[in-house]
Steps between C-alpha positions, in 0.01 A plus 500: 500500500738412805330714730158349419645142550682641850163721608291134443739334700472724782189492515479109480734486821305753692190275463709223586649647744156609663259244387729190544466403098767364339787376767846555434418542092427826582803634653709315246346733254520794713860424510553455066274858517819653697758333282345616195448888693875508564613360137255744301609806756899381444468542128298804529227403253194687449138415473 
């Protein structure tokens, strides 16, 4: 369930990133996708 949410984000910043949608909202998520990568890959969870 974590990747999905990080893959969706990821994809929501690239077409911010290249379409100009969203502002700064998008990398703020972007970000809270990498903070929640790290945790789940420090605990060593599984799908």
């Amino acid at each position: 369930m974590i990747w999905t949410i990080i893959l969706v984000l990821i994809i929501l910043w690239l077409l911010g990133f290249f379409g100009g949608v969203g502002g700064n909202l998008i990398h703020l998520l972007l970000v809270v996708a990498l903070v929640v990568l790290i945790v789940d890959l420090v605990r060593g969870s599984r799908f």
